[in-house]
Each structure stands twice: as structure tokens, then as C-alpha cells.
Residue, then its C-alpha position, 0 to 999 in steps of 0.5 A: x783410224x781416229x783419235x775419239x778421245x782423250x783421257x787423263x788419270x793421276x797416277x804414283x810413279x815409282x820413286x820419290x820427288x827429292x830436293x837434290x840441293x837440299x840432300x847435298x847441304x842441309x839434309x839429315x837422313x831419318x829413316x826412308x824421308x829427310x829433316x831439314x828446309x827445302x830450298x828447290x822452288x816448288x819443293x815444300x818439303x825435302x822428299x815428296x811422294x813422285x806423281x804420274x798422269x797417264x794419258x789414255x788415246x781412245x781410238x775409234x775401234x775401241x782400243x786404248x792407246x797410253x803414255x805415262x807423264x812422268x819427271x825425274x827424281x831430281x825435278x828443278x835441279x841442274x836446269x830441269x823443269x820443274x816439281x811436277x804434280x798431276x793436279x797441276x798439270x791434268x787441266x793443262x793437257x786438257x786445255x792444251x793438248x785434248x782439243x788438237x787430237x780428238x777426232x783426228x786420223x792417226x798418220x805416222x809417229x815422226x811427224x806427230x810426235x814432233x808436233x806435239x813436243x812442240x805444243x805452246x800454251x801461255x807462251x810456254x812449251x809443255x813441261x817435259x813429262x807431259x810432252x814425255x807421256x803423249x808423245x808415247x801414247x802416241x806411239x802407242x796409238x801409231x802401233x795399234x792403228x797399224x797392228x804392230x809392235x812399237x818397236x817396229x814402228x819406230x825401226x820403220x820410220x828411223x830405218x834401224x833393225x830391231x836388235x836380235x838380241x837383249x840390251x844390256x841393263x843396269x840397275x839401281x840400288x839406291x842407298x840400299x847398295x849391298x843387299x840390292x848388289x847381291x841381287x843383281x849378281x844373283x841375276x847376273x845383271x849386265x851394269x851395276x849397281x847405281x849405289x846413289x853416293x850423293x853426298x861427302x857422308x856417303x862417299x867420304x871427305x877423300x872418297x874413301x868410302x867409295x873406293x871400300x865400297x868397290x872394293x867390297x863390290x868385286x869381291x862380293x861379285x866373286x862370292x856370290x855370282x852363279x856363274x864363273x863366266x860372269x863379268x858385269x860393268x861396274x857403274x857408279x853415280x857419284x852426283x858431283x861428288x869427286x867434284x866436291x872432294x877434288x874440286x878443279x884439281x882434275x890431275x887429282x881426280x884422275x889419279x883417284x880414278x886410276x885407283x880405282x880402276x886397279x882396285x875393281x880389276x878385272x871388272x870395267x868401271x864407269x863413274x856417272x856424274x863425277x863433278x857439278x860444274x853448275x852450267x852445260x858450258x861449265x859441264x861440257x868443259x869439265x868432263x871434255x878435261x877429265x876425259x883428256x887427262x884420262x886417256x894420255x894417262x891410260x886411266x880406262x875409267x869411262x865418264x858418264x855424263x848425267x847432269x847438266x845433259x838434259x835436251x837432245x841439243x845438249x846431248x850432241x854437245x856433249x858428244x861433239x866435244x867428247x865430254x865423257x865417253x857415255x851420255x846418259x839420255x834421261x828419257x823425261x827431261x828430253x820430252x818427246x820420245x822421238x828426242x830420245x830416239x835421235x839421241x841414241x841415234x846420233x850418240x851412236x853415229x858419233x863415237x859417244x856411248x848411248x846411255x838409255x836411261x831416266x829415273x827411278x821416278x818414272x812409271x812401269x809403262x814408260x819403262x815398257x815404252x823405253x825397251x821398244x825404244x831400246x830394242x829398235x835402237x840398240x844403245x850401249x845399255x839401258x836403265x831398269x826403272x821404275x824404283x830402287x828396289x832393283x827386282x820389279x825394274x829388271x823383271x819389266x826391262x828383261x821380261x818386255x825386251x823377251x816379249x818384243x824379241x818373241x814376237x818381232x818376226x810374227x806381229x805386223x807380218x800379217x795383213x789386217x782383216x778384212x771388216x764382215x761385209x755388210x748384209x743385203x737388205x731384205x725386201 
């Protein structure tokens, strides 16, 4: 089967660019946008509508295989790449990445995907929401050449068994944290709720609007859920905040954790991001610290690192030197897709909780993508997204993982039909 060519169309993502510096010092709320001066390059304002690039392989016998190219939320921050906007970035995926794959026969997905993470153009390598949508169109096209699921391409060429079971979703509510709450518990979702305490506003100077707000969670669990059997996680994304409030007094910072904790039993607590240290090294040593306090002192609060975990190289940093005790693997800042199956693999091989996760900001096909990528890898739990509007990301996360899970022993069993032969000539 070969490639005949490649297509490319701007697209909307699910969420918003926003300047995460700005949000943290000068920012004013004001309705759904922010007032204030930018300060991240390439922002020219503070929040900017999210862009995608889907990228469309048009194979030889008519079937479209696609990838979207998408960033996160928090583009230029905490090492990332930069803003990413699809005018930009269409000419650059026609010039760099088209003439290398038109007319060429689709092999497997490891060794494609690995060279086209591995693109340079103008002496760079390609920004990582490009290298994130090709190298799922590639898987795309690797599925449909051989008549299977993108889950079972992926459990044949990284020897794992498609799970027989869902994964574990969390999801966001963004500021919206009460009324999407309800939601989740109305579903009986897995993880919640996200709840986006980005700055000393919302969390308080103390964190004290942080502890009400858990407070008011388990409660609310107990009120609403439809199920007397129903025990979610509580995960929270604090953004550096406890950083921010406690600063290297890490004793403090666990003692508040312990808090915590007694206040959401009996549900289990998970703290994303708790401090900025404003570098990997500094990262990698801050929540390795913590999570040491932590244990000798039996807080069972479980850290999860987000920022400053950006590669699949960082990934395994933060897991060899027990920095946290769950990696959050942002699927675009990794790039490739093939990234961040190594990752969940390798945070499972070694005693780190796989956090299959990404952004608000990305689109419904890299969310459909990232189940198959869930389902043949089986992480701890994985992010519903696109948006924060909770509803739409859990339907696409639930609804793909029960169609993979449908069809997972009937697709790609069956050999591919023979082609009609050709009819004899007449005379």
C-alpha cells in the first residue's frame, strides 16, 4: 500500500492558547478571556483561540488515513515549544514532511514513525504538535493497509495485549470546578476533577480555598453519586501553587498534604504539579524531596509530575529518580506518538505511575488516537479531552475505548479479500 498524497486543513482545537506566566502575575479574569499584557514570546495576547492542522494520508486504494497537529494549553511555558498556529506551520509540513512520503509503500508503524519524529528542516527538528499529528496519521495509515485496529498495531509491534477492560479516565473541569464536578459524579467517573487552582486567587494565600474546596468535593460525592459503591480519586492540578505559597519549606508543604488527605477520606488524593522549580534539574529534585518527606511521614497523598516532564527523556528521569509517584505523559509535547507509547511503557517497567494525559487543547481525533494508544498499553488512567467542558471529552474517551474493546477479537482476524480477477480478453 503507498502513500499518494498528503493533505493538509487548519482546524480549531478544543480549548484556548493561554499565556501561563502572565495567568500567574499580571493577569485580571474578565468573563471567559483575560486583561493584562502578554509576556510569553509569541503570545500577543494573553488567551488565543487553540489551532489544529489535520493532516490527511491519501492512500493508493482511496482510504484517508489522519492525525491532528495539535499543542498544549500552555504553549512556550515551562520548556515547551512554541505558540503554534496552523498558518504557520502548514507550509512547513508541506516542505518538509509531504515530499518524503508521497508515493512511498507503508511498512510498519515503529520504524516510520521514528523517522518522521526525527525530521529536521532549517536545522531544527519539527515542532512537537506536528511530529504529534503525522506520526498518528501514521499510525492511521499503518491500520488501515493491513485491516486493523490502531490498537492492535501497536500491541503487535510493542508486544502488549490489548486491555480487556476501560481505562481509568480523569477529567477536567477547568474553572468551572462545581457544576463539572456534579457531572463527573453523575457519570461516575473514574479521576476527578482537574479543578485548574492556577493562581493565589483561586487557591488561596494558605491554600485554604483548596482545602474548602476538597472538602466541599467529598461531601458533594456522597450527595450526588448514584452509586453507593462509587470511590473516584481525587486528582487536583494546583500549577506550582503550593510551591508558591510554601516555597522550599517542603515539611510545610507535606504537613498541608497530610491535611489533606484526613480531609478527603475515605477517597484517595492525587496533587499534579504542586511547585514550579523552574527547570527539570530543579523539578526532578524538588518532588524526589517531597515524595521522600512524604512517605517517612505516611502522608499517602500521591504527587504527579506535569510541568518541567516534557520528553520521553525527561520522563525517565523523573521515574528513575522517584520524582513523584505518577508522570503525567503530555502526549504533544512528546511529539511522536511512538514517544508516548515508550513512555507508558517504560513508567510501568519501572515503578512509576503511567499518567496518559495532554491537553484541553487538543482535538477529537487525537483523543480517539490516544485511547487506542491507552487500551494497547493499559497506563494507570487517562485523560478525557479535548476542552473543559467535561461531557464531550468523557463521551470520545468512553465511547472509542468500548468500540476498540467491541471489536478487538473480530477486526484484523480475518484475511483481506482477494482482488476480482481480471477478465480475459476477447477475441
Amino acid at each position: 500500500m503507498k502513500i499518494i498524497d498528503v493533505v493538509c486543513s487548519p482546524g480549531r482545537s478544543g480549548f484556548f492558547f493561554d499565556d501561563q506566566k502572565a495567568i500567574k502575575t499580571n493577569a485580571v479574569a474578565d468573563g471567559n478571556t483575560y486583561k493584562g499584557e502578554p509576556v510569553t514570546a509569541g503570545f500577543r495576547s494573553i488567551r488565543k483561540s487553540g489551532e489544529s492542522i489535520s493532516v490527511m494520508f491519501v492512500l493508493e486504494d482511496g482510504q484517508v488515513a489522519h492525525g491532528d497537529c495539535a499543542a498544549v494549553q500552555y504553549s512556550g511555558a515551562s520548556g515547551r515549544d512554541p505558540l503554534f498556529l496552523a498558518d504557520d506551520f502548514i507550509p512547513v509540513i508541506n516542505r518538509a514532511v509531504k515530499p518524503l512520503l508521497v508515493g512511498r509503500s507503508i511498512g510498519g508503524f515503529k520504524e516510520l514513525a521514528a523517522e518522521l519524529d526525527s525530521i529536521v528542516d532549517d536545522g531544527y527538528v519539527l515542532h512537537t504538535a506536528i511530529r504529534y499529528g503525522i506520526t498518528q496519521a501514521a499510525l492511521d495509515a499503518v491500520a488501515k493497509a493491513n485491516r486493523k485496529l490502531m490498537a492492535q498495531v501497536i500491541a503487535d509491534e510493542y508486544n502488549t495485549t490489548i486491555s480487556d477492560k476501560m481505562i481509568p479516565i480523569f477529567t477536567q473541569s477547568g474553572d468551572d470546578r462545581y457544576l463539572n464536578a456534579d457531572k463527573m459524579i453523575l457519570k461516575s467517573v473514574d479521576v476527578l476533577p482537574h479543578a485548574l487552582f492556577n493562581n493565589l486567587k483561586k487557591s488561596g494565600k494558605k491554600g485554604e480555598l483548596i482545602m474548602e474546596y476538597v472538602l466541599w468535593l467529598r461531601n458533594r460525592i456522597y450527595q450526588v453519586r448514584v452509586d453507593e459503591n462509587y470511590k473516584p480519586v481525587i486528582q487536583l492540578d494546583v500549577y506550582g501553587m503550593l510551591g508558591e505559597i510554601f516555597g522550599s519549606d517542603y515539611k510545610s508543604l507535606v504537613d498541608y498534604l497530610g491535611k489533606l488527605e484526613e480531609v478527603a477520606l475515605p477517597f484517595k488524593v492525587r496533587i499534579e504539579g504542586p511547585i514550579d522549580a523552574g527547570s527539570v534539574a530543579g523539578q526532578i529534585a524538588a518532588l524526589a524531596k517531597i515524595r521522600e518527606i512524604g512517605e517517612k511521614r505516611g502522608v499517602k497523598v500521591e504527587l504527579v509530575a506535569d510541568e518541567w516532564c516534557n520528553t520521553l527523556q525527561d520522563v525517565k528521569d523523573f521515574t528513575d529518580n522517584k520524582a513523584g509517584h505518577q508522570a503525567q505523559i503530555k502526549t504533544p509535547d512528546l511529539g511522536g506518538i511512538n514517544n508516548t507509547i515508550e513512555a507508558v511503557l517504560y513508567c510501568k517497567a519501572n515503578g512509576m505511575g503511567a499518567y496518559l494525559g495532554g491537553s484541553c487543547n487538543e482535538t477529537d481525533r487525537s483523543a480517539q488516537i490516544c485511547a487506542h494508544i491507552a487500551m494497547a498499553t493499559s497506563p494507570e488512567q487517562m485523560l478525557a479531552k479535548p476542552g473543559m467542558g467535561t461531557d464531550e471529552a468523557f463521551m470520545i474517551a468512553h465511547n472509542e475505548m468500548k468500540r476498540i474493546l467491541a471489536l478487538k477479537d473480530i477486526v484484523g482476524k480475518a484475511p483481506a479479500p482477494k482482488a476480482p480477477a481480471k477478465q480475459a480478453k476477447e477475441a
